[in-house]
C-alpha positions as CSV (number, residue, x, y, z in Angstrom):
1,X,96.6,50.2,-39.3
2,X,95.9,48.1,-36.3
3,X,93.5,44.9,-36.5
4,X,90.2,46.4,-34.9
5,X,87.6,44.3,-32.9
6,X,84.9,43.0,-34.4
7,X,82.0,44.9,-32.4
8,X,83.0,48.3,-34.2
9,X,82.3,46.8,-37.4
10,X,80.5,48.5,-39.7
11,X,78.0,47.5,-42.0
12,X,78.5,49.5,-44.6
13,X,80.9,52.5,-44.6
14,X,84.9,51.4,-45.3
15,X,87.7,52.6,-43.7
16,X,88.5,54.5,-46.3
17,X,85.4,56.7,-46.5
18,X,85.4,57.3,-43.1
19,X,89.5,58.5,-42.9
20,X,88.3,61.2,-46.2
21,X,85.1,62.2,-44.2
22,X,87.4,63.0,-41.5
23,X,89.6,64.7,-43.4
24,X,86.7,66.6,-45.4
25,X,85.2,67.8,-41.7
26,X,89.1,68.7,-40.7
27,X,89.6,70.9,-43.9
28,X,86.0,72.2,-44.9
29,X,84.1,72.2,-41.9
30,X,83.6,73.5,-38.2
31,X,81.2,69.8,-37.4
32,X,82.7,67.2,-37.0
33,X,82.3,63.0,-35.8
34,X,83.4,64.5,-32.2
35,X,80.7,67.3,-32.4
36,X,77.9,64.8,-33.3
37,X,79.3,62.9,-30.6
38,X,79.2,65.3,-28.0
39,X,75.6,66.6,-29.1
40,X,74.1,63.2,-29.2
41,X,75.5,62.3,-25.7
42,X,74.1,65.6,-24.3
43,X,71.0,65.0,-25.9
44,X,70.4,61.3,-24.1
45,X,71.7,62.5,-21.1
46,X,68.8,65.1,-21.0
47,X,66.2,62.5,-21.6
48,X,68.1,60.3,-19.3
49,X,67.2,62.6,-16.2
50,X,63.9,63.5,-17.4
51,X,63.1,59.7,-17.5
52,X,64.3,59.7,-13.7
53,X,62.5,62.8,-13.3
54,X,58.7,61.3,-14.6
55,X,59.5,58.3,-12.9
56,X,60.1,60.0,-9.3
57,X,57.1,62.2,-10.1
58,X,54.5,59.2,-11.4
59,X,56.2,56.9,-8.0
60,X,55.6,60.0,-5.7
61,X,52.0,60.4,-7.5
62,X,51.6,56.5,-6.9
63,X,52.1,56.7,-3.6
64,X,49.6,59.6,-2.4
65,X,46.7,58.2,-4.1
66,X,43.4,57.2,-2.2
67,X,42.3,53.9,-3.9
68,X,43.7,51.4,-5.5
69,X,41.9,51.9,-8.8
70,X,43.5,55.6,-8.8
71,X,46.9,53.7,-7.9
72,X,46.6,51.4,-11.2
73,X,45.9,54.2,-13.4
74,X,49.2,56.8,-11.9
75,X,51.2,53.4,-12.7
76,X,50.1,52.5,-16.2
77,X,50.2,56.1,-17.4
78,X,53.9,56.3,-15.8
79,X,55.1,53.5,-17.4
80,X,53.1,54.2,-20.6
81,X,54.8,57.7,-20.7
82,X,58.8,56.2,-19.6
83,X,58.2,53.4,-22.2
84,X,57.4,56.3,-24.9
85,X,60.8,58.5,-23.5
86,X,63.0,55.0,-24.1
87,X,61.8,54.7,-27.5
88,X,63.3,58.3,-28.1
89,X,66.5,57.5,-26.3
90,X,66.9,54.3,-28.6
91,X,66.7,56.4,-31.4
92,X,69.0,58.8,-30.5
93,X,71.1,55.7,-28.8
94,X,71.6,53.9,-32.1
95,X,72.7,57.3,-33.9
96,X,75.1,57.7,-30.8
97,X,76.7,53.6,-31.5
98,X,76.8,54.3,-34.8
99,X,79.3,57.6,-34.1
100,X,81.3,55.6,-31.7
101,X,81.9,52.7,-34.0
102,X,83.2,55.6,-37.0
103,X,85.5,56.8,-34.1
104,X,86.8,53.8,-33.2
105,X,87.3,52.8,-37.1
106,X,89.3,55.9,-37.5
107,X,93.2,56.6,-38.5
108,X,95.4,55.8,-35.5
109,X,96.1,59.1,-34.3
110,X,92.7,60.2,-33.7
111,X,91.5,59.7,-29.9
112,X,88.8,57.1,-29.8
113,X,91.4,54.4,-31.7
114,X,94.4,55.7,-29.1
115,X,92.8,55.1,-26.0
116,X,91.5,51.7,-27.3
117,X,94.6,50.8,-27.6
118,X,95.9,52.2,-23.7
119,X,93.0,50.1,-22.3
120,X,93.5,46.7,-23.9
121,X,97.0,47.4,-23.0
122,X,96.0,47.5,-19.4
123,X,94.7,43.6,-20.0
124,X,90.8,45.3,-19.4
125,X,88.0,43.3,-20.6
126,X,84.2,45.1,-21.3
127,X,81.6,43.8,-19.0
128,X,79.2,45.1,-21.3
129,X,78.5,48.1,-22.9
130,X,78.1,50.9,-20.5
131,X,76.4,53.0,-22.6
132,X,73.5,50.5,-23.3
133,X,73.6,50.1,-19.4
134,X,73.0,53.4,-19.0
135,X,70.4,54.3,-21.6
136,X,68.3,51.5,-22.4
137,X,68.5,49.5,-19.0
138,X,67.6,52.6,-16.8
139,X,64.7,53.4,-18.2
140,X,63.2,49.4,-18.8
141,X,64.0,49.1,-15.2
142,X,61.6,51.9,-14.0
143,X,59.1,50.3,-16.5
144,X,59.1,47.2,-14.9
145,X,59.3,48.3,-11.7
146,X,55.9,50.4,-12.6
147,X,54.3,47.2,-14.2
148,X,55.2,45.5,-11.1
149,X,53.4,48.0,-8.9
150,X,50.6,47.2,-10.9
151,X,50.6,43.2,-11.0
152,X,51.6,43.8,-6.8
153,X,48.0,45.5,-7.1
154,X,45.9,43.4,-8.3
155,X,47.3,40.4,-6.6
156,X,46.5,42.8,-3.3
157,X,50.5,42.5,-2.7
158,X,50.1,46.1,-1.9
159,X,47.2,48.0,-1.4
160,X,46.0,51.7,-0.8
161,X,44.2,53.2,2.3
């Protein structure tokens, strides 16, 4: 077996428990590491979209209001609410890392550990993970971008009617 990077280190389960929990799931079971996989990733991509979704909605609600009291108020619960969905998309990323790291630390002919190796064939580099890009940075970006709103209001940066 292959020398595998550090980042899909595991803190606790060894290579060999994870090759005879994938071998368990092959023989004796219809879920699998790719089925929690899958699930998890549909999961966050729903919250994903509703987090775009409340923010659109609480930004559209932002700008029709009359004062800038009512304006304060649309922000802070918008944020509040987004700030509440990323804490459930952390969960469910951490779970999702976690999977990914037991995929990559698997035998060499599963998929995860087979495409590794086709990409750092290709000389590629990470420029991060794009998964945390995706599912943590999203949603603190419409939070600050709320909390801005807010500051911008009372420092009479922008104001209503």
């Amino acid at each position: 077996m292959s020398a595998k990077p550090q980042k899909h280190k595991l803190r606790v389960l060894s290579d060999q428990q994870i090759n005879d929990a994938l071998k368990f799931q092959n023989d004796h079971s219809s879920w699998s590491f790719y089925s929690e996989r899958e699930l998890l990733e549909t999961v966050i991509s729903q919250r994903i979209n509703f987090v775009i979704t409340v923010f659109a909605l609480f930004i559209t609600a932002a700008a029709t209001v009359r004062t800038d009291y009512h304006l304060r108020i649309v922000l802070c619960l918008g944020a509040t609410l987004v700030f509440l969905l990323l804490l459930s998309i952390y969960r469910v990323h951490i779970r999702l890392d976690i999977v990914q790291k037991i995929l990559y630390k698997a035998k060499e002919d599963h998929v995860f550990p087979l495409v590794q190796k086709e990409i750092i064939a290709l000389g590629w580099r990470a420029m991060g993970k794009a998964t945390t890009l995706l599912h943590l940075w999203i949603p603190l970006i419409c939070i600050l971008i709320m909390l801005f709103g807010i500051v911008a209001s009372f420092n009479k940066w922008i104001s209503v009617g």
